[in-house]
Backbone bond lengths (Angstrom), bond angles and torsions (degrees), N, CA, C in turn:
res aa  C-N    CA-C-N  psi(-1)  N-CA   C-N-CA  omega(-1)  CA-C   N-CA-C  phi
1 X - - - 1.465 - - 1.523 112.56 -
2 X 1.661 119.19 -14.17 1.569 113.66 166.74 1.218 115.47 -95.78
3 X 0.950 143.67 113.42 1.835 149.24 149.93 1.414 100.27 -16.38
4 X 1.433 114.83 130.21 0.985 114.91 156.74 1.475 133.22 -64.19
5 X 1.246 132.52 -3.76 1.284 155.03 -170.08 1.924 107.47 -76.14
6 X 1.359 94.99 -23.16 2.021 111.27 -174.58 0.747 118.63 -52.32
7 X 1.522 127.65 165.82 1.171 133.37 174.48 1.818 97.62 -139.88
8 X 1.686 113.55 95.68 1.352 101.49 -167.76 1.679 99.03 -133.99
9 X 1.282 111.47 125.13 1.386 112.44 177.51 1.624 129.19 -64.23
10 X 1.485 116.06 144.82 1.324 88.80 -178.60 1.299 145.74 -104.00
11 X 1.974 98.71 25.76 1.164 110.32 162.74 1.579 109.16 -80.22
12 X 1.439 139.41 -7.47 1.122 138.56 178.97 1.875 105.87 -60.51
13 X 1.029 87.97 166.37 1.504 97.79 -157.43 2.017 96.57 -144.50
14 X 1.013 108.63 111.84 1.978 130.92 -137.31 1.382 92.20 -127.00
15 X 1.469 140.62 98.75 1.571 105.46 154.50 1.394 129.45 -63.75
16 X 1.590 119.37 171.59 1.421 109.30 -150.52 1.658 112.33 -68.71
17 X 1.267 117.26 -21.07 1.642 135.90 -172.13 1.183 104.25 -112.42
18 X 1.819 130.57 47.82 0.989 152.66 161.13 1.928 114.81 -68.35
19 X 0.707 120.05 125.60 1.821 102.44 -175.09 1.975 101.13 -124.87
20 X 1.470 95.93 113.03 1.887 101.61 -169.43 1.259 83.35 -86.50
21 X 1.474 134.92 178.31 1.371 137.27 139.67 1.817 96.72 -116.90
22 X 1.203 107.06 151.67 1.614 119.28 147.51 1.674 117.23 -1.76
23 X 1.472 102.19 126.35 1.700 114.67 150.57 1.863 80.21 84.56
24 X 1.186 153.13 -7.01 1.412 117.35 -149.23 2.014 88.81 -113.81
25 X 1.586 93.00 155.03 2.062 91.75 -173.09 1.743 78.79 -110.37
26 X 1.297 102.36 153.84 1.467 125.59 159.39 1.230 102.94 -137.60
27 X 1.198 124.63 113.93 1.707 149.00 161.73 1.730 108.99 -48.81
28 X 1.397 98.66 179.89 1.443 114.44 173.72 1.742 115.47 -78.79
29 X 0.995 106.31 143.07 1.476 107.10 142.82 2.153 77.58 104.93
30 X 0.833 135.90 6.01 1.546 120.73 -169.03 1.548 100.46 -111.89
31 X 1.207 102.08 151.11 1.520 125.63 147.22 0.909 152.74 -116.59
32 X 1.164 137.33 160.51 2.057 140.29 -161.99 1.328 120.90 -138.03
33 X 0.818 146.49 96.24 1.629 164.15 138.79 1.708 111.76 -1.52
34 X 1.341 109.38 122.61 1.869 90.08 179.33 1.141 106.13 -54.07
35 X 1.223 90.89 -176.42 1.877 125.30 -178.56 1.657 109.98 45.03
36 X 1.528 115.61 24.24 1.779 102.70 -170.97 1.889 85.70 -101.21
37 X 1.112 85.46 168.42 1.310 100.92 174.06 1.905 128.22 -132.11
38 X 1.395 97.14 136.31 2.138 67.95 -167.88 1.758 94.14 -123.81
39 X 0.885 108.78 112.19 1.928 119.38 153.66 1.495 98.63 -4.72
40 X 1.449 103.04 162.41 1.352 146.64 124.77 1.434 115.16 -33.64
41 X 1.683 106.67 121.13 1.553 113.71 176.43 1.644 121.27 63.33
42 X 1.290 107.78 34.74 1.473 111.70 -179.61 1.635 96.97 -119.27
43 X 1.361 83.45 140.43 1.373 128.74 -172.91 1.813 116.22 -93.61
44 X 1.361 123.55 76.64 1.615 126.00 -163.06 1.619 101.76 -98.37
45 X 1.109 132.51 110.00 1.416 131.35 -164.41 1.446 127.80 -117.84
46 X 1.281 146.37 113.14 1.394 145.99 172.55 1.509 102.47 38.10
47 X 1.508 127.31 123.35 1.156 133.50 148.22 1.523 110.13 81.09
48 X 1.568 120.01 16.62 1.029 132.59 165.43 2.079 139.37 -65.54
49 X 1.153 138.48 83.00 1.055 136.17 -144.83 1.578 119.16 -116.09
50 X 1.073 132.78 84.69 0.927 165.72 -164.66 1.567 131.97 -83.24
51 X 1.883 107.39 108.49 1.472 89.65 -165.08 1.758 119.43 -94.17
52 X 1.088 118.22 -151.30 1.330 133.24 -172.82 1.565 119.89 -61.94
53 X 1.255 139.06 117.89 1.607 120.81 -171.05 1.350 124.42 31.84
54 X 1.700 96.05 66.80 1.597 124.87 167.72 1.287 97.49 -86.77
55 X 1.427 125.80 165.99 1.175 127.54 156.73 2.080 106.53 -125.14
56 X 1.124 86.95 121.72 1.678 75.10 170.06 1.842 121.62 -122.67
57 X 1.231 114.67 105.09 1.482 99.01 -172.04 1.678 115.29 -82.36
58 X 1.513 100.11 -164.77 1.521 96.16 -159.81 1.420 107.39 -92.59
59 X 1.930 98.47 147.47 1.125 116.39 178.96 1.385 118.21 114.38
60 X 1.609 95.42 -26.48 1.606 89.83 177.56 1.717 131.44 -57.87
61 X 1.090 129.40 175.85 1.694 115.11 161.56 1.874 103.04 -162.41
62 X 1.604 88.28 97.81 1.603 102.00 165.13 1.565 108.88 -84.79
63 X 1.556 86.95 179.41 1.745 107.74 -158.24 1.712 112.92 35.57
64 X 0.855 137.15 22.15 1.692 122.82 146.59 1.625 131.74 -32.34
65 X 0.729 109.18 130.96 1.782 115.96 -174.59 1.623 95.61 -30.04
66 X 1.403 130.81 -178.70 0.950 142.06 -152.55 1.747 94.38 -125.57
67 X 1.655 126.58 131.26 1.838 105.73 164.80 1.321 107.12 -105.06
68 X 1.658 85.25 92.72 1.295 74.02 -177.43 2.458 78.10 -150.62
69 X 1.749 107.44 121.23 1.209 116.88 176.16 1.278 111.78 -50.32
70 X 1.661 128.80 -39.74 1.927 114.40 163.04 1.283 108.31 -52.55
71 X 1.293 144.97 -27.14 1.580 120.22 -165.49 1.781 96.78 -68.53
72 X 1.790 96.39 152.01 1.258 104.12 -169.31 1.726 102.74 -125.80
73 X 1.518 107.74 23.24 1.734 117.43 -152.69 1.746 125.57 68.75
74 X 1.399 112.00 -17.18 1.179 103.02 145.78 1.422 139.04 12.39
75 X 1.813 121.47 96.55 1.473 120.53 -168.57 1.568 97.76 -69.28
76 X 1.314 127.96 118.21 1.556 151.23 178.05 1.518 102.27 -145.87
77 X 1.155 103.98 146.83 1.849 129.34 178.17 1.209 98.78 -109.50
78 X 1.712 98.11 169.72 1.389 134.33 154.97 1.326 108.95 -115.12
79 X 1.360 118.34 127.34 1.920 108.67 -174.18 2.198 81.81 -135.97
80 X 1.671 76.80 133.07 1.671 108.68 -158.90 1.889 100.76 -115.46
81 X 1.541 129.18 101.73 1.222 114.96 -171.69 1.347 122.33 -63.10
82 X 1.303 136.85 -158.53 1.391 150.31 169.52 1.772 105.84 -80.29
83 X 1.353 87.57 148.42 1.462 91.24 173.41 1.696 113.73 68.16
84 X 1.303 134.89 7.21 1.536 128.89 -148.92 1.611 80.13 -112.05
85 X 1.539 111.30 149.08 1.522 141.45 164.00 1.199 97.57 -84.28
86 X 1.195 124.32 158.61 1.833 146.11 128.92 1.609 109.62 -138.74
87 X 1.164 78.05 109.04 1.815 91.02 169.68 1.786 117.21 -69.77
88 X 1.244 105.84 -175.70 1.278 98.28 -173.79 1.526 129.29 -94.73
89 X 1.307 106.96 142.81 1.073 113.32 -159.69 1.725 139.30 109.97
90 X 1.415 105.08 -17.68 1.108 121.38 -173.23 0.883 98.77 -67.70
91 X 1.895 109.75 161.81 1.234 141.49 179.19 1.358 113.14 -118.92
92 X 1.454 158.15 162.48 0.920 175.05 136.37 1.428 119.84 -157.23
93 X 1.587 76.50 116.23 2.146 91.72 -175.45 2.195 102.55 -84.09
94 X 1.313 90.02 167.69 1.413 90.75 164.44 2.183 115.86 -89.50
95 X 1.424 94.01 -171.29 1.226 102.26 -167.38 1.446 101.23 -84.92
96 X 1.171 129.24 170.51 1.491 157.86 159.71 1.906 112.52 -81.15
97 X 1.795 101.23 -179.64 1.514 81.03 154.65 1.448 138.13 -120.90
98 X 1.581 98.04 49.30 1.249 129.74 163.28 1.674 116.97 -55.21
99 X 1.474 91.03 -57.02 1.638 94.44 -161.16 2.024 94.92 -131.23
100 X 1.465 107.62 -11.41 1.245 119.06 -168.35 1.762 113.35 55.44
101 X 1.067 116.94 8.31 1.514 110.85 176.87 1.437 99.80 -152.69
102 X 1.707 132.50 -178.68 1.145 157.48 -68.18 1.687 99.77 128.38
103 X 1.658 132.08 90.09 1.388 113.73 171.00 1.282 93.29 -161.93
104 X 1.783 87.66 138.49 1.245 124.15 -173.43 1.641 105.58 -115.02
105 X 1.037 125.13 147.64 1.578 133.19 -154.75 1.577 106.26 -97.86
106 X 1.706 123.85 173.80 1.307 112.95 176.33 1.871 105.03 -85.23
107 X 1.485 105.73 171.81 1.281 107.12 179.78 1.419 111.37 68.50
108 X 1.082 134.87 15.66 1.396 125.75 -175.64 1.642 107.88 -85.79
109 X 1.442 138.59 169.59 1.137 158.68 88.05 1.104 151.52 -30.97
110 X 1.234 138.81 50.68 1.856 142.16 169.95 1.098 104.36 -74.34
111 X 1.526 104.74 92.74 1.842 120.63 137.63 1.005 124.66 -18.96
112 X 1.644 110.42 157.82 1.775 96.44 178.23 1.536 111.38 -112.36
113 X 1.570 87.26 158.64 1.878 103.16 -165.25 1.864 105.75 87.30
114 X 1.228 112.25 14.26 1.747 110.83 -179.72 1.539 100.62 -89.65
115 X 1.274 104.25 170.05 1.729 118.56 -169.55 1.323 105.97 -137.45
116 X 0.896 136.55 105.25 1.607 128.28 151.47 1.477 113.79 -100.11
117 X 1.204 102.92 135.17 1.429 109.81 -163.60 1.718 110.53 -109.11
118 X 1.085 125.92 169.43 1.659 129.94 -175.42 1.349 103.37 -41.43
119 X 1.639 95.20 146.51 1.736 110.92 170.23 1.421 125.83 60.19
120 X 1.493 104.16 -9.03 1.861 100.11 162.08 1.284 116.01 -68.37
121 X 1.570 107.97 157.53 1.434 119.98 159.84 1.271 102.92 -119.22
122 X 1.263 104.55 146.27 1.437 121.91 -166.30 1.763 99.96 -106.04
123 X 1.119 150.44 -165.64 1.514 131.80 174.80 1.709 81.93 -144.11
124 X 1.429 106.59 173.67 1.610 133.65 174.68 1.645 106.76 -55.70
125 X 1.041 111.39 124.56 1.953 110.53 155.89 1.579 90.91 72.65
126 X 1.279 135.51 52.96 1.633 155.36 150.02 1.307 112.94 -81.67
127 X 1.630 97.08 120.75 1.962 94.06 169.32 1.215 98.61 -126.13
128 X 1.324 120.96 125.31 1.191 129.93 167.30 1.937 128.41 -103.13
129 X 1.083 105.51 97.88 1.678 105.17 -150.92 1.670 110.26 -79.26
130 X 1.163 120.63 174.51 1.192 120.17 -171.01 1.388 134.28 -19.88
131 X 1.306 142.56 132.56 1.577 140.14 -179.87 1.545 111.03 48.60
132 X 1.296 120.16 22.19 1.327 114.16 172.58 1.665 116.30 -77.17
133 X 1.552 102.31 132.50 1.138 112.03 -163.20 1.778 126.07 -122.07
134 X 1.327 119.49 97.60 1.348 138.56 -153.46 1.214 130.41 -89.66
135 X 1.633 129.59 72.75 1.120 107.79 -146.46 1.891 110.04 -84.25
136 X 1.654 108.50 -151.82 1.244 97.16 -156.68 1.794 120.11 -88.06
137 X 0.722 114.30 114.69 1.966 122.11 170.56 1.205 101.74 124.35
138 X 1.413 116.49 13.88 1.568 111.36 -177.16 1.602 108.36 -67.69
139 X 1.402 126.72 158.59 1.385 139.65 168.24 1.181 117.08 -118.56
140 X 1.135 120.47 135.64 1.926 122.80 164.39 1.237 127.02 -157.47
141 X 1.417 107.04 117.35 1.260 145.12 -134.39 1.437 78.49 -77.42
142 X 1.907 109.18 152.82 1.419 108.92 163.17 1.576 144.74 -21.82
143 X 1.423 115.57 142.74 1.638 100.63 175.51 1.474 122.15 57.51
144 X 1.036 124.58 19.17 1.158 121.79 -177.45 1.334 112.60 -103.23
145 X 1.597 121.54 135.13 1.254 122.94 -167.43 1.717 106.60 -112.34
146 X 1.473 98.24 151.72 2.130 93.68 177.42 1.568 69.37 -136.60
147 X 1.879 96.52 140.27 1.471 126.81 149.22 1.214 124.24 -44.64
148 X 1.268 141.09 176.55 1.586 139.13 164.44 1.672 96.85 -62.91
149 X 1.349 110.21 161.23 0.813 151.05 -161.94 2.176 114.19 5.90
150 X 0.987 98.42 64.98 1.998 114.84 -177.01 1.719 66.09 -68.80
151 X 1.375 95.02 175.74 1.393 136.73 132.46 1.625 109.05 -143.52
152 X 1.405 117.36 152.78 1.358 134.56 -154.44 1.745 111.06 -125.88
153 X 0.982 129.54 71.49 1.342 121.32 -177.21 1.988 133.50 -25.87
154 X 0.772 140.76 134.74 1.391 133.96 -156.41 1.671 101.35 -70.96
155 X 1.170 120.55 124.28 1.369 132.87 153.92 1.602 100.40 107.26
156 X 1.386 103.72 -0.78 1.622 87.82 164.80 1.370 141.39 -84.64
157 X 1.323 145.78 160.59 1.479 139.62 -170.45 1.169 110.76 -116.93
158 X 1.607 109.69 133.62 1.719 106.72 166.58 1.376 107.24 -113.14
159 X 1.242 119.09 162.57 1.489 115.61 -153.81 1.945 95.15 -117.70
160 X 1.369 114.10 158.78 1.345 112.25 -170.10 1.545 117.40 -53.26
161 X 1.503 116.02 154.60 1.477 113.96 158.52 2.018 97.58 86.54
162 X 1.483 120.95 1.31 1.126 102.79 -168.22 1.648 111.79 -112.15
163 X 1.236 96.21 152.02 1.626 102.70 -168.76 1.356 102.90 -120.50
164 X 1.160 129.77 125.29 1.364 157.75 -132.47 1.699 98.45 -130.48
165 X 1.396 138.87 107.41 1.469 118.02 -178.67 1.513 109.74 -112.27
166 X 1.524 103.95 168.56 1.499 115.53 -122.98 1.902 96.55 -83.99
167 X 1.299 96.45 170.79 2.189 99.85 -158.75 1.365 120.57 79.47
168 X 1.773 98.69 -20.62 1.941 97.76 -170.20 1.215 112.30 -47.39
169 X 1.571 118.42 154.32 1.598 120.48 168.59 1.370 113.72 -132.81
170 X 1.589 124.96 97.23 1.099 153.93 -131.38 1.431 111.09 -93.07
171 X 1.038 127.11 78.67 1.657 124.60 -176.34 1.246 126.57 -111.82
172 X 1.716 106.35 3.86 1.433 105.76 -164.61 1.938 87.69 -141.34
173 X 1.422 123.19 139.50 1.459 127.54 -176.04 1.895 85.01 -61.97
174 X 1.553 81.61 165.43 1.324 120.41 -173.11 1.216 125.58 -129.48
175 X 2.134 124.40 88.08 1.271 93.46 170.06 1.466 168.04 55.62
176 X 1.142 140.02 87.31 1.876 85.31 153.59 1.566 111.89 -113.21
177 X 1.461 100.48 -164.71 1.625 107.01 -146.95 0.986 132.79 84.09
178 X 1.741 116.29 -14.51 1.482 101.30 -156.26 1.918 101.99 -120.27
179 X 1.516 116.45 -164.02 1.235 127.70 -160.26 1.868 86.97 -132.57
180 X 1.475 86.77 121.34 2.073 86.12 172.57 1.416 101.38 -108.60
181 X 1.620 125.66 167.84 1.509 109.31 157.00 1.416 76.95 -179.92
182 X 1.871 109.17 -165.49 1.392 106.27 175.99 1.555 126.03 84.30
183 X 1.307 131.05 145.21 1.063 136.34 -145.25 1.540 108.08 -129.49
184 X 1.053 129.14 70.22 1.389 118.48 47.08 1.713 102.90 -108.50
185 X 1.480 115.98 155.17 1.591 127.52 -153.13 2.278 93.60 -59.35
186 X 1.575 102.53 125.92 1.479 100.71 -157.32 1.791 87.55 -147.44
187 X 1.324 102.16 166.40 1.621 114.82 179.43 1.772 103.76 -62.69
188 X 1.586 107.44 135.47 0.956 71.71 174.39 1.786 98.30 -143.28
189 X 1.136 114.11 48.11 1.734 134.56 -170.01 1.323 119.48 90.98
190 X 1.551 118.99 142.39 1.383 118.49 179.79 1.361 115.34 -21.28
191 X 1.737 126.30 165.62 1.402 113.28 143.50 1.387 116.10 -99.85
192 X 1.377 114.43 80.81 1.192 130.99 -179.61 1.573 110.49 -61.08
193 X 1.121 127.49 -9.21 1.947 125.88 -176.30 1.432 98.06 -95.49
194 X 1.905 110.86 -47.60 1.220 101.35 -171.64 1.897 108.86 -74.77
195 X 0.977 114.09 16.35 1.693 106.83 -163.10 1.498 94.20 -94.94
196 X 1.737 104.95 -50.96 1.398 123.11 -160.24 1.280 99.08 -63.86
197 X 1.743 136.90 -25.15 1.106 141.85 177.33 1.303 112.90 -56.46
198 X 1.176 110.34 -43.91 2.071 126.83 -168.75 1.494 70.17 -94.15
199 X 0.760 165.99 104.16 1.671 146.26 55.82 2.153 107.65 93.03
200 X 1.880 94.70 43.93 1.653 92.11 -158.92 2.033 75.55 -102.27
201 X 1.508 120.03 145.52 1.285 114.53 179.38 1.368 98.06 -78.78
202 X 1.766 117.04 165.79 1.420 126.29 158.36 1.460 116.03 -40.39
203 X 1.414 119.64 -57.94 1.628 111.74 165.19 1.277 126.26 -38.03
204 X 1.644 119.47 -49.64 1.460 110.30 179.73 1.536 117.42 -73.85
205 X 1.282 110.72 -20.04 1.358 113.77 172.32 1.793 108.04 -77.57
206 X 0.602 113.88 -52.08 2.001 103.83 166.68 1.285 112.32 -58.53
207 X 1.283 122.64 -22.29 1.471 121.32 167.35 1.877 108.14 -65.27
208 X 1.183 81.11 -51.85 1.943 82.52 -175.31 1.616 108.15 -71.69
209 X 1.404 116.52 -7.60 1.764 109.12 -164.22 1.676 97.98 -109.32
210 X 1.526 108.76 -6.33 1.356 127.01 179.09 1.747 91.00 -75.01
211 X 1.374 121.60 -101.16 1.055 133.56 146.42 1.632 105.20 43.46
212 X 1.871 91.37 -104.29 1.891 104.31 177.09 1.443 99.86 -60.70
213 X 1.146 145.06 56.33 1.342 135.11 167.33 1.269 102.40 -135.55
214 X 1.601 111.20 -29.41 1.895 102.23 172.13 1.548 86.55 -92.83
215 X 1.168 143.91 -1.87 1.720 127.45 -175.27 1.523 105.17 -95.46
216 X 1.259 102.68 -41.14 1.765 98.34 173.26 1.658 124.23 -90.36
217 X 1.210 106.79 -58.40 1.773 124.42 179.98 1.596 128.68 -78.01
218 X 0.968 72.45 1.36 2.158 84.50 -179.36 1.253 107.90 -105.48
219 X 1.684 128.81 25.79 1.532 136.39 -168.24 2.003 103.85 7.08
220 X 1.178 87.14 47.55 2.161 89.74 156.68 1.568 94.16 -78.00
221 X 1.839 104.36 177.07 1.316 110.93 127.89 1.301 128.10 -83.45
222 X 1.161 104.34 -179.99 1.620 106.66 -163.93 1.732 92.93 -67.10
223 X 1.301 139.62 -45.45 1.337 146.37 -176.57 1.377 104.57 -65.13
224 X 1.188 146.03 -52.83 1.216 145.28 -173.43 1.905 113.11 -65.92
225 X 1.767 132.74 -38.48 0.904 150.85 88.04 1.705 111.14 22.30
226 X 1.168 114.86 -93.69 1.714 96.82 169.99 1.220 130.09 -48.36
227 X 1.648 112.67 -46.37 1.598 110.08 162.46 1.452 133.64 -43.92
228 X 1.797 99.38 -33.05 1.759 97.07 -169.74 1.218 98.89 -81.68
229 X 1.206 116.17 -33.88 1.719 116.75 -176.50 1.328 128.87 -60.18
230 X 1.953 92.26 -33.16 2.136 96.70 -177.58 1.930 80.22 -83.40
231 X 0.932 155.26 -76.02 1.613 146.93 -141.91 1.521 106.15 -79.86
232 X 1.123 119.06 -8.63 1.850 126.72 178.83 1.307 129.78 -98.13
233 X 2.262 100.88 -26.22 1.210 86.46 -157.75 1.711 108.04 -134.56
234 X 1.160 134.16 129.30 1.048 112.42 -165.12 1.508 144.72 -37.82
235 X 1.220 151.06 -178.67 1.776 119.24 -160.55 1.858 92.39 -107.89
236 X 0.780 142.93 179.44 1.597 157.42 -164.53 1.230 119.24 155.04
237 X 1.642 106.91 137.47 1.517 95.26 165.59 1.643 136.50 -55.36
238 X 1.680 104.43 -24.28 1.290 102.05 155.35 1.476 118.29 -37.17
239 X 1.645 94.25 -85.77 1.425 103.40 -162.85 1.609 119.64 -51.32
240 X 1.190 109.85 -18.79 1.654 114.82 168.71 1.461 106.56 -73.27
241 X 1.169 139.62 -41.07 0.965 130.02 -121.57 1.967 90.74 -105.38
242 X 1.338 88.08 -30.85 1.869 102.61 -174.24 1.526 100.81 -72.66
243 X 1.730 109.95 -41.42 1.808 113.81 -172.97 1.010 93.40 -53.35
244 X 1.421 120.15 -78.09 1.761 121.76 178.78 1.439 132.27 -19.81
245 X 1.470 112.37 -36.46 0.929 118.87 164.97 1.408 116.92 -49.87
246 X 1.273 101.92 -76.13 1.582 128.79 -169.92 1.532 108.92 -25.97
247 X 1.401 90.67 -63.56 1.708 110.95 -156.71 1.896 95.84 -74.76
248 X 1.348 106.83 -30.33 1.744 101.75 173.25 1.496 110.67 -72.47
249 X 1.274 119.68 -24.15 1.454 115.49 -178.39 1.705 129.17 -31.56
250 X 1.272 132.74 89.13 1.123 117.96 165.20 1.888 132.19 -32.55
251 X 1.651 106.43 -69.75 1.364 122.41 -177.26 1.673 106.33 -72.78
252 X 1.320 136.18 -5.97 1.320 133.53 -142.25 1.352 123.58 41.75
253 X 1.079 111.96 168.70 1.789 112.91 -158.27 1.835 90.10 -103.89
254 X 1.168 90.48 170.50 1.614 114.42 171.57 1.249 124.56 -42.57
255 X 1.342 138.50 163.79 1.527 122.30 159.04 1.460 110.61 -124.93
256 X 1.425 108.69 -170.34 1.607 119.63 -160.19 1.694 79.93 -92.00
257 X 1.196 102.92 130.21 1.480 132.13 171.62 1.949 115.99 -40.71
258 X 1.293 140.94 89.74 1.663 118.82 161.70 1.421 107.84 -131.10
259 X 1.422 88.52 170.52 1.691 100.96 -149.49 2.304 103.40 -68.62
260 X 1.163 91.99 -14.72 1.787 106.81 151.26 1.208 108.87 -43.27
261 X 1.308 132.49 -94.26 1.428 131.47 160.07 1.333 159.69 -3.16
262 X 1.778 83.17 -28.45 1.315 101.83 -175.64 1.927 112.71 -85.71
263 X 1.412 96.18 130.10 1.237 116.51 -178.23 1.690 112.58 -68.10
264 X 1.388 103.00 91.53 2.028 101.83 -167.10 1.290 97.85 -91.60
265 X 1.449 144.05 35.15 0.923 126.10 107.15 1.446 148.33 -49.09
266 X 1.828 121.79 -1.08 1.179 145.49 163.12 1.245 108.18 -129.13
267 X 1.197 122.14 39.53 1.645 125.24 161.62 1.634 125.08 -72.72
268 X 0.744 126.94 145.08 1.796 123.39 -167.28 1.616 105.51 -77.72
């Protein structure tokens, strides 16, 4: 199942139904999960960890040093779940000693030409579509989808279930549940299609569209808004789960989109 063409170290650590193709180096210190498979011309590097029926095509190169001037060489991983794609081309550096790792969830999707950069976590069932670009300490919460070409500012959070559309430029956390897009990147209604997909009923989805309706449309502040909701509104893991958000937010989250806002330096 390895091409003779490899370049595979022999501290690497291969399960036995491992399948290399041609031209690709795998370094020391990594591991591989059965049934994954890795392309042509891939690049597997120091501290690389790898789960079960991955697919990786060619060109990519995980665990790469970190660019980031604090790394000091520091032993840090990349840990890659079961079942996860990377198309070609991708990048994913390892961690720092911030977070000491680099992790991407099972079931995921990496598009090709995407970047994830040091110390993110990536969450379970993630698609990240073409040229999407991740910088470093970012988080994103399950299921969450980015359009072609986002870029994601470093240290921000997106919250589960949220779909991000494509060009966005991401500087402010995100929710979850919800749909971002818009110029400058702004609320822009539940993701009510992707919810109904995961099996969320019409009730819980009016529960969650209830919710962003005293956070966006009820001109509160965002603080006043959490109050009416914890003494107003019945308790749920939704509704817990979004407060929590909020109030953990480092950068603050996004706002409801008006034509005030709009950055006319990209006006038509």
């Amino acid at each position: 199942m390895i091409h003779s063409l490899t370049s595979i170290h022999p501290d690497a650590r291969l399960a036995g139904d491992v399948q290399v193709d041609p031209f690709t180096m795998i370094h020391k210190n990594v591991q591989i999960g059965a049934g994954s498979w890795i392309g042509s011309n891939v690049t597997i590097m120091e501290g690389a960890r790898i789960g079960k029926n991955c697919r990786i095509f060619p060109g990519a190169v995980i665990s790469a040093d970190p660019q980031d001037l604090k790394f000091d060489g520091e032993e840090t991983t990349v840990e890659i779940g079961d079942n996860t794609t990377i198309r070609e081309f991708v990048t994913v550096h390892r961690g720092t000693r911030d977070r000491w790792r680099t992790t991407v969830g099972s079931n995921c999707m990496i598009l090709a030409y995407s970047h994830i950069a040091h110390d993110c976590i990536i969450g379970d069932n993630c698609i990240l579509s073409n040229n999407s670009q991740v910088a470093g300490h970012v988080v994103l919460g399950d299921w969450v989808i980015l359009g072609g070409m986002c870029a994601i500012h470093q240290f921000v959070k997106v919250g589960s279930h949220v779909f991000i559309g494509g060009g966005s430029l991401v500087g402010k956390d995100i929710p979850p549940y919800i749909k971002a897009a818009r110029l400058p990147l702004s609320y822009a209604g539940v993701n009510s299609v992707g919810l109904k997909r995961r099996g969320f009923t019409i009730d819980k989805i009016n529960h969650i569209l209830d919710i962003y309706r005293v956070i966006y449309n009820k001109g509160m502040n965002t603080s006043q808004a959490l109050e009416f909701l914890e003494e107003e509104f019945p308790a749920s893991d939704e509704r817990d789960e979004i407060i929590g958000f909020i109030r953990e937010s480092g950068r603050g989250i996004i706002k409801r989109y008006s034509k005030s806002s709009f950055d006319e330096d990209y006006a038509d």
